[in-house]
N, C-alpha and C positions, 0 to 999 in steps of 0.2 A: 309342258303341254300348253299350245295356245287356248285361251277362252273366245279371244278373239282377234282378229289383223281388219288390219286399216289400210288400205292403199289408195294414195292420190292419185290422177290421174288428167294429162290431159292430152293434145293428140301426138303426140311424139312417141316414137319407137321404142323410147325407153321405159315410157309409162305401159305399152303395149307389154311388153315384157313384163313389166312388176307384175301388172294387173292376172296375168296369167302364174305364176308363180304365187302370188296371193290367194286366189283361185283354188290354187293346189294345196298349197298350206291349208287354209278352213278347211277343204274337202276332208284331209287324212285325217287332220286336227277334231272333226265336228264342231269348229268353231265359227262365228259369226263371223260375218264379212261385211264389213263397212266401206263402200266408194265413193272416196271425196273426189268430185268432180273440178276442175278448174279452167277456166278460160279468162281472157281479159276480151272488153266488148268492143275496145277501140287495137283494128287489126293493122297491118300495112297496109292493106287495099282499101282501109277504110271501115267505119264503124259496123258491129255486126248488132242486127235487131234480138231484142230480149227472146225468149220463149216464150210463147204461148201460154196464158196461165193451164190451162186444160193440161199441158204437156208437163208444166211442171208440180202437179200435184199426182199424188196416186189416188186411184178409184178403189183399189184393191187392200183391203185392211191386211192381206196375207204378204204383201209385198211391202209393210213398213215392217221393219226392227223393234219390237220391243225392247225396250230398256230394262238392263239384267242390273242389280247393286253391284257395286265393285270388290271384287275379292281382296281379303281383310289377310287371308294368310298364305 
């Protein structure tokens, strides 16, 4: 039984994929779902601008993860 799944993600079909399967695992699981985001900011078409700080924090205390201890056994 998972506690909890991690999947990375960025915009490639393949990650589309995990991220949906990851998704489903927590769901049956009841387990926590962690989405490691990734991009790089220098693209072929040329550099992409940061986020917004606003966008990149949450307003919403319900939508961060609390930290569980790690299971011992």
């Amino acid at each position: 039984m998972f506690t909890s799944v991690l999947v990375g993600v960025d915009r490639s079909e393949h990650a589309k994929a995990a991220l949906k399967e990851a998704i489903d695992i927590a769901r049956t699981q009841h387990a926590a779902l962690t989405v490691l985001v990734a991009y790089d900011t220098v693209m072929s078409w040329g550099p992409v601008s940061p986020l917004p700080q606003s966008l990149t924090t949450t307003s919403s205390p319900a939508a961060v993860a609390k930290p569980r201890p790690f299971p011992t056994s």
